[in-house]
C-alpha positions in Angstrom: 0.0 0.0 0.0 1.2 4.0 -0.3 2.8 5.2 2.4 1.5 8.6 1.6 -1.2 10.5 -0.2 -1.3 9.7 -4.0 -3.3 12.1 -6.1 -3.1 16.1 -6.9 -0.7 18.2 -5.0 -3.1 21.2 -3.9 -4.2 18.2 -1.4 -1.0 17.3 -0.1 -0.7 14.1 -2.5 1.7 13.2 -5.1 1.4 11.1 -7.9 3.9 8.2 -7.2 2.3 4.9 -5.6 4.5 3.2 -3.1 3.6 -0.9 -3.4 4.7 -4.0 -2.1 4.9 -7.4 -3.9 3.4 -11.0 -2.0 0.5 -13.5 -1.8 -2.5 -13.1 0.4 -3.9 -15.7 1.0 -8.1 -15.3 1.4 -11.7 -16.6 0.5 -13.2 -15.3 -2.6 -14.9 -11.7 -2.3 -17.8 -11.2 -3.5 -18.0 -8.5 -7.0 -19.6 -5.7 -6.8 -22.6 -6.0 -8.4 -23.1 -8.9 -5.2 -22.0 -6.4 -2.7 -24.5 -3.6 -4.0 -27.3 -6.3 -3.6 -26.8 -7.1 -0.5 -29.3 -5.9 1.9 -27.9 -7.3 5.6 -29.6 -10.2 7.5 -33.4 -9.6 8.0 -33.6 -9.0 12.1 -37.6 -9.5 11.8 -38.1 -13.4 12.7 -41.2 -15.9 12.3 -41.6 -17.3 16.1 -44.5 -19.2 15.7 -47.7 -20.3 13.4 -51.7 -21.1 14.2 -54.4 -21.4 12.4 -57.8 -22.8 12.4 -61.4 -22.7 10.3 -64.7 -23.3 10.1 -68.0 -23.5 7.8 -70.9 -22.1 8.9 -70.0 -20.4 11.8 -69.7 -16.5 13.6 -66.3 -17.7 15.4 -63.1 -19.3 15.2 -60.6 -19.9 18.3 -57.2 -21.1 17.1 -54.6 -22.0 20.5 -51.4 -20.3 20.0 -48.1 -19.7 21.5 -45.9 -17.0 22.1 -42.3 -17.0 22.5 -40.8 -14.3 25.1 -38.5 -13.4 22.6 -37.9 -9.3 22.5 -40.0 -7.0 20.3 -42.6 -9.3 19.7 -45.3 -8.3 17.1 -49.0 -10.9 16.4 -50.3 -10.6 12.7 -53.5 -12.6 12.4 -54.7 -13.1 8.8 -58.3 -13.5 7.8 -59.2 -15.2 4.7 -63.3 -15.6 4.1 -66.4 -15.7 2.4 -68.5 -12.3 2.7 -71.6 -13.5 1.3 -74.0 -11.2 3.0 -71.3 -9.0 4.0 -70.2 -11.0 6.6 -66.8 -9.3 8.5 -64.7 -9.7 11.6 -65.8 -7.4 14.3 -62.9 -8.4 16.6 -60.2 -10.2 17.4 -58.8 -11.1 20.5 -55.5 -13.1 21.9 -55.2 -13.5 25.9 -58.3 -11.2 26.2 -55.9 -8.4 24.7 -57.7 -6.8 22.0 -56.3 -6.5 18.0 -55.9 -3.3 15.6 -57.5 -3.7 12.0 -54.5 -3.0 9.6 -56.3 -3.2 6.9 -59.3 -5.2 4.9 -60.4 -6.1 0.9 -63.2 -7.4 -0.1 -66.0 -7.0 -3.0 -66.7 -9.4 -6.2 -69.8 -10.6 -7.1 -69.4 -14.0 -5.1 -67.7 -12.0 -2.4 -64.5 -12.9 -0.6 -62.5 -11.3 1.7 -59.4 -10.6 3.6 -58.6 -8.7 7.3 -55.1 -8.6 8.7 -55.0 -7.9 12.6 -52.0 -6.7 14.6 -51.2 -7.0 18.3 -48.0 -5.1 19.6 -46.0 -7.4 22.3 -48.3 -10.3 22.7 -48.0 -12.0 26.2 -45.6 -14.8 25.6 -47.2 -18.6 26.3 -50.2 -20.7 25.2 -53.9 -18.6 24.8 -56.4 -18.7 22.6 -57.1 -16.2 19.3 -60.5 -15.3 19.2 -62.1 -14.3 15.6 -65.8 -13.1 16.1 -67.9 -12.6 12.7 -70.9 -10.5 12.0 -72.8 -13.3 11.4 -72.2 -17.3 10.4 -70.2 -17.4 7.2 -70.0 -20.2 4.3 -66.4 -20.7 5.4 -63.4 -18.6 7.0 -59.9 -19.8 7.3 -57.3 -18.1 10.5 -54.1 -17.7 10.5 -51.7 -16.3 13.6 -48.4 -15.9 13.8 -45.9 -14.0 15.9 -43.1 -12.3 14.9 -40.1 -11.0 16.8 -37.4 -8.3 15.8 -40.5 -6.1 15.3 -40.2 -2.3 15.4 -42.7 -2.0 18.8 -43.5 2.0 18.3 -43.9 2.0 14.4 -44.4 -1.9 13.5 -46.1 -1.8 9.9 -45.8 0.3 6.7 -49.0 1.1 4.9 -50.9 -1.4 3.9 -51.5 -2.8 -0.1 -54.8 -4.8 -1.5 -56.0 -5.8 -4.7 -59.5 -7.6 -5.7 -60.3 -9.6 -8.9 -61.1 -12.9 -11.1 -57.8 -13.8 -12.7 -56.4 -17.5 -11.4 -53.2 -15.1 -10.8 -53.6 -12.8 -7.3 -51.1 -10.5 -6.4 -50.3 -6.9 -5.1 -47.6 -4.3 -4.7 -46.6 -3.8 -1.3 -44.0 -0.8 -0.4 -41.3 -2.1 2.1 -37.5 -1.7 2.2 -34.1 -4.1 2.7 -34.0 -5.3 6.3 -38.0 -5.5 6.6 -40.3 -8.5 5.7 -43.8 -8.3 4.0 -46.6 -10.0 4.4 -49.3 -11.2 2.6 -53.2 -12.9 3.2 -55.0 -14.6 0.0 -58.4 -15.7 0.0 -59.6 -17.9 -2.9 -62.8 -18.9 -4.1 -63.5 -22.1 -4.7 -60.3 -22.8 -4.9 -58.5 -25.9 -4.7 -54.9 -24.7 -4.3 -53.1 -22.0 -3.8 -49.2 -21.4 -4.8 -47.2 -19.0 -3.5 -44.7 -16.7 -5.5 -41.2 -17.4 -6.3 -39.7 -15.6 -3.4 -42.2 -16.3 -1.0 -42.1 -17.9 2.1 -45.4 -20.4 2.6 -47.3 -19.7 6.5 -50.1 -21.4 5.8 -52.7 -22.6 3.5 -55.9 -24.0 4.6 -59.5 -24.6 3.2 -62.5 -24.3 5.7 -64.4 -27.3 6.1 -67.3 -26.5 3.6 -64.8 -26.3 1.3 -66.7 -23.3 -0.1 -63.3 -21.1 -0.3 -59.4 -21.4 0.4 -56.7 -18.9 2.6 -53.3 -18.7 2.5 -50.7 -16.4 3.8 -46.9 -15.8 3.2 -43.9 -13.9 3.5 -41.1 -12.2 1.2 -38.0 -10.4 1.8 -38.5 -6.7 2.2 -37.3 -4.5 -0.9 -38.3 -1.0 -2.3 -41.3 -2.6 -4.0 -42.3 -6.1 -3.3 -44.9 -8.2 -5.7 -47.1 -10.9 -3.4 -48.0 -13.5 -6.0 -50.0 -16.7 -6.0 -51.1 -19.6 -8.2 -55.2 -20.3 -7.7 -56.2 -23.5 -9.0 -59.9 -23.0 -9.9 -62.1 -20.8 -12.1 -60.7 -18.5 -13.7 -63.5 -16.4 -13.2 -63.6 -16.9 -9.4 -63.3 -13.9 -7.3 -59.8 -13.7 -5.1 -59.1 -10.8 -2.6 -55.2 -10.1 -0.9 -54.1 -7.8 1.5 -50.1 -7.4 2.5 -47.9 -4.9 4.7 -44.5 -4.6 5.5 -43.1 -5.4 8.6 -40.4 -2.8 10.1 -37.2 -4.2 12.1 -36.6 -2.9 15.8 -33.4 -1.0 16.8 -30.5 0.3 15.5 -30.2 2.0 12.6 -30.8 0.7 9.0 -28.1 1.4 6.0 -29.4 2.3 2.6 -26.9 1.5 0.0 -28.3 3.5 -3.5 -26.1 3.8 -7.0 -26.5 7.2 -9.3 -28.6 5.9 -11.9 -27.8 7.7 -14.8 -25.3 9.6 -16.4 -27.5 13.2 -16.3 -28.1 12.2 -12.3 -25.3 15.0 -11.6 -25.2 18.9 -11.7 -21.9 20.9 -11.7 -21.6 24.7 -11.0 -18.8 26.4 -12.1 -15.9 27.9 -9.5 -15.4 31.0 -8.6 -12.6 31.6 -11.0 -13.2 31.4 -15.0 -15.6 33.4 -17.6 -18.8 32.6 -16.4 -18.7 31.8 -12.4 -21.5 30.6 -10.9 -22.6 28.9 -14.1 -25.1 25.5 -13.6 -24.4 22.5 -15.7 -26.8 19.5 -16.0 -26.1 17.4 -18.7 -22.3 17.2 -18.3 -21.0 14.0 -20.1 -18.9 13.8 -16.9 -18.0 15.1 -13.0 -14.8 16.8 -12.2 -14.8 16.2 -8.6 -12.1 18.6 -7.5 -11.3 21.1 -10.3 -11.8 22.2 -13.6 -8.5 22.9 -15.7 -10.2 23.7 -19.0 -9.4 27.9 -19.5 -12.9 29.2 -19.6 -13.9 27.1 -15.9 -11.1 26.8 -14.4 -11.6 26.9 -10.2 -13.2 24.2 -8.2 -16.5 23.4 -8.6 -19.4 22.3 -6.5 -21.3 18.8 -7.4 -24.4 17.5 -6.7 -25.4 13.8 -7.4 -29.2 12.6 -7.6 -29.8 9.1 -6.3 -33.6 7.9 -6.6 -35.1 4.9 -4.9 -33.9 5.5 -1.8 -37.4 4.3 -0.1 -36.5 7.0 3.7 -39.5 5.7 5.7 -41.5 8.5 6.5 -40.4 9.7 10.3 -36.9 8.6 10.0 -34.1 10.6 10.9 -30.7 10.9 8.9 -28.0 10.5 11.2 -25.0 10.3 8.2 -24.5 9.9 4.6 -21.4 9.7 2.8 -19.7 8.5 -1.0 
């Protein structure tokens, strides 16, 4: 390595590059278009699975248990028929009450989809309670804990779609380090595949057999598709709903490349023709100065980097090249 600065003069450097000769000895590293995908270890966990259904009913009590793992978070998916617009008017776990996150239904043979949230769950064995408007042709329950969670800001904003295809799926907004979601109902349906990069919870038909849930997970990134494969009609209705989970503590690293070529601006130094001058569609950056005769100085540069995905509420504490 140099034992002193190599580069331009005004900066203390010089151009001669001090080396050594030698082996080292190492695993292969990774190239770079590897290390710019990386996105870290997810710190958001699964802990745990229930689920149960029914047919003709205005309940559904599925047993689950709770690790006492740290920043616990309860997601409990709803997948069922609406016929009569049946919904859930509460869910319970422990005797703790759930929040809605969010809900789609509609079609002409309705389905629909809830997914509940409970913020540090008592760890053990209790019961989920699922209470219905009224007795429905068939509901499917899912419950699952999570831990890692973010406990003051657990969820992103939540994404649902509706429609008849034999393909359901939805956009969901999330970022590297977090983990998304995702609850399918199906009508009629006899099976239900999930996406390529997804993560199977559960997939269960209620006992009338009248329609089929599923849910699933997938590695958080600036957009995220939640996919499945429904085995039925074509022309039979589906509903999905899907949110991101956020990870607790610390601080999260964004790692973004400029995009394009015109993602730069240059203003001319103080010295030269035209000072103060604005460039935007430089065919390249001087980063320290300019020696052509009619800019010559040092400039100031500014780089544009889009998809960044800042959650909304977070605070920048550094960025650097």
């Amino acid at each position: 390595a140099s034992t002193d600065l190599t580069g331009y003069a005004l900066f203390g450097g010089d151009w001669e590059l001090e080396y050594r000769t030698g082996s080292i000895e190492t695993e292969d590293a990774p190239d770079l278009d590897t290390q710019h995908d990386w996105a870290g270890l997810m710190s958001v966990a699964v802990d745990a699975t229930s689920t149960g259904s029914g047919s003709s009913v205005s309940s559904v009590t599925v047993s689950h248990t709770t690790t006492s793992a740290s920043d616990r978070l309860l997601l409990v998916g709803v997948s069922m028929d609406s016929t009569g617009g049946r919904t859930v008017t509460g869910v319970t776990y422990a005797g703790q009450s759930l929040t809605l996150v969010g809900v789609q239904a509609g079609g002409a043979n309705p389905v629909r989809v809830e997914i509940w949230r409970l913020v540090n769950p008592s760890s053990g064995t209790a019961n989920v309670v699922v209470n219905l408007s009224g007795n429905t042709d068939g509901v499917s329950v899912g419950a699952t804990t999570f831990t890692g969670v973010d406990q003051t800001t657990p969820l992103g904003t939540f994404a649902s779609a509706i429609g008849t295809s034999a393909s359901p799926s939805v956009n969901v907004t999330s970022a590297a380090g977090e983990l998304v979601y995702d609850v399918v109902a199906g009508k009629d349906a006899t099976s239900l595949t999930q996406g390529a990069n997804q993560t199977e919870l559960w997939e269960l038909a209620n006992s009338g057999g009248d329609q089929r849930g599923a849910a699933s997970i997938e590695a958080g990134a600036p957009t995220v598709t939640m996919s499945w494969s429904k085995t039925t009609s074509a022309t039979a209705e589906w509903a999905i709903g899907a949110v991101s989970i956020k990870a607790s503590g610390g601080e999260t690293t964004l790692t973004q490349r400029v995009a394009a070529a015109s993602d730069d601006a240059e203003e001319e130094g103080p010295t030269g023709t035209t000072p103060n001058r604005m460039w935007l569609d430089s065919s390249d950056i001087e980063l320290v100065s300019d020696f052509e005769p009619n800019t010559a100085g040092v400039q100031k540069i500014g780089l544009r980097f889009t998809g960044m995905n800042i959650p909304v509420g977070a605070t920048i504490t550094g960025a650097h090249l």
